[in-house]
C-alpha positions as CSV (number, residue, x, y, z in Angstrom):
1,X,-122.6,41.0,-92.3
2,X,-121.0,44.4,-91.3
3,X,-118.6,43.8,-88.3
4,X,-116.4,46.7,-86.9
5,X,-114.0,45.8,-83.9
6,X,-112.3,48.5,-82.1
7,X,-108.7,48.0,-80.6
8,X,-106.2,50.3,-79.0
9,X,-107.9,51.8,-76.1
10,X,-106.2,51.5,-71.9
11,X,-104.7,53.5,-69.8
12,X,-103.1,56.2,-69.7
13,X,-101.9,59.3,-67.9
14,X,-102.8,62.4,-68.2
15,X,-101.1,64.1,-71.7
16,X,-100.3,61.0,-72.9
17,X,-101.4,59.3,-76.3
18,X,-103.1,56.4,-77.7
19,X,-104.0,55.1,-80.8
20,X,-107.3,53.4,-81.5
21,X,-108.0,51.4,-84.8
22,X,-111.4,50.1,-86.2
23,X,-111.3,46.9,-88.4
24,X,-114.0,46.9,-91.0
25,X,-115.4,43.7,-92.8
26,X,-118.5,42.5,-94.3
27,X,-118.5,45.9,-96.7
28,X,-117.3,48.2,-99.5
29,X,-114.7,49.9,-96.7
30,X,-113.9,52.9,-98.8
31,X,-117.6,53.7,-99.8
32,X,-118.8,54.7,-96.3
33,X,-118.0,58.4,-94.3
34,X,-116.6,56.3,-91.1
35,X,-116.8,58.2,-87.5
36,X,-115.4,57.6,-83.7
37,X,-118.5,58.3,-80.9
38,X,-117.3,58.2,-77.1
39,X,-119.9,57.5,-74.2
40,X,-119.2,58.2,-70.6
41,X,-120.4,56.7,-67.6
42,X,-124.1,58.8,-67.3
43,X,-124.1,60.3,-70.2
44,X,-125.3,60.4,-73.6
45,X,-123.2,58.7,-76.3
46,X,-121.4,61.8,-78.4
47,X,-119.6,62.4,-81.8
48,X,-115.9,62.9,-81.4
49,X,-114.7,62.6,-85.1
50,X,-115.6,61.8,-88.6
51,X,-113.6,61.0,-92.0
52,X,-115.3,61.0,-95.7
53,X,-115.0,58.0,-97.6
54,X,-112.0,59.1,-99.5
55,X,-110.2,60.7,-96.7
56,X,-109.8,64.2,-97.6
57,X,-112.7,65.5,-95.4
58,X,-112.9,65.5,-91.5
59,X,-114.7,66.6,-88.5
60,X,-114.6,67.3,-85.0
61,X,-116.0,68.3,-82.3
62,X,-114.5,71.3,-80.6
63,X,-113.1,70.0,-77.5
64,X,-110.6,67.2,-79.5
65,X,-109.5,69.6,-82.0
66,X,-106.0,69.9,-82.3
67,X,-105.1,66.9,-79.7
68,X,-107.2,63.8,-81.7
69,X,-106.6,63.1,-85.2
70,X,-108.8,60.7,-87.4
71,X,-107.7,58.6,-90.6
72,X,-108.4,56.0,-92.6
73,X,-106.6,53.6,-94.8
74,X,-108.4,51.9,-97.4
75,X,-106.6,49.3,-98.6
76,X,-106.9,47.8,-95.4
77,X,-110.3,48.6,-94.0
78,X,-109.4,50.2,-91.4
79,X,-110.2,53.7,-89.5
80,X,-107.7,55.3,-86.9
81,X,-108.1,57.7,-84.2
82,X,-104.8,59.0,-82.9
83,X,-105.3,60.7,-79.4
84,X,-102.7,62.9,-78.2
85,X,-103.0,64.9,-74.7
86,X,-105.3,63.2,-73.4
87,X,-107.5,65.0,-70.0
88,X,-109.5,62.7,-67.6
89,X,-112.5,64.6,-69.4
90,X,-111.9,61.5,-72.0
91,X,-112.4,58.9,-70.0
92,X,-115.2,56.9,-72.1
93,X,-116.1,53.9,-74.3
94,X,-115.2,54.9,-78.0
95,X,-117.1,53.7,-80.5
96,X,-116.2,53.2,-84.3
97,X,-119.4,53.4,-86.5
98,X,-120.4,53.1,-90.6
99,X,-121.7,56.3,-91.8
100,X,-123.5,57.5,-95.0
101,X,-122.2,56.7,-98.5
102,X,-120.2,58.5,-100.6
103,X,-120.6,61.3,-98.3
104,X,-119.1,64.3,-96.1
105,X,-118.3,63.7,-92.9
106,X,-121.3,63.3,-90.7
107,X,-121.9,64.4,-86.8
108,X,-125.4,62.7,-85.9
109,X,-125.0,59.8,-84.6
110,X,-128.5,59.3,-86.5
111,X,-126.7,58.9,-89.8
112,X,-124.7,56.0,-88.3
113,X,-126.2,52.1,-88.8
114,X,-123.1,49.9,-87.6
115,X,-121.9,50.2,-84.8
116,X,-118.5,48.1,-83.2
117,X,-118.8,47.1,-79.3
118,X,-116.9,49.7,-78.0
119,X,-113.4,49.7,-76.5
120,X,-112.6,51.5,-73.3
121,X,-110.3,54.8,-72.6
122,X,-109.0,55.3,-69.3
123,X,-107.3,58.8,-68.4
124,X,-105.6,59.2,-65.1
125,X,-105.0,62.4,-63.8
């Protein structure tokens, strides 16, 4: 079966960085548009990034740009979100997440079906 498991996530202060990673097994890794969703204490669950399934595509949304940075390395199933500057404002769970194949990157969480469990970001101000 499809099993994603996020690492990387903590604390950290305010303009610092971290580095989350999303382990894929159970599929054809390089087939599938892969994306990073955070979810904050109240609120809805919400797209943050997304990478094509070869890697040459991406997507945002507008408050990461510039500061987050998604890839993907297929020969080890893996995605990557590398967070730089970081504000309190993204304090959340992140969630990795299996999007369409053979696709463009994606931003409705509609077009996601797998889902990892989530690992938390902490941002201290």
């Amino acid at each position: 079966q499809v099993q994603l498991v996020e690492s990387g996530g903590g604390l950290v202060q305010a303009g610092g960085s971290l580095r989350l990673s999303c382990a894929a097994s159970g599929l054809t890794f390089s087939n599938y548009v892969m994306g990073w969703f955070r979810q904050a204490p109240g609120k809805e669950r919400e797209f943050v990034a997304a990478i094509n399934w070869i890697g040459d595509n991406t997507a945002y949304t507008d408050s990461v740009k510039g500061r987050f940075t998604i890839s993907r390395d297929n020969a080890k199933n893996t995605a990557y979100l590398q967070m730089n500057s970081l504000k309190p404002e993204d304090t959340a769970v992140y969630y990795c997440a299996r999007g369409p194949m053979l696709s463009m990157s994606r931003n409705d969480k509609t077009e996601y079906r797998y889902w990892g469990q989530g690992t938390q970001v902490t941002v201290s101000s």
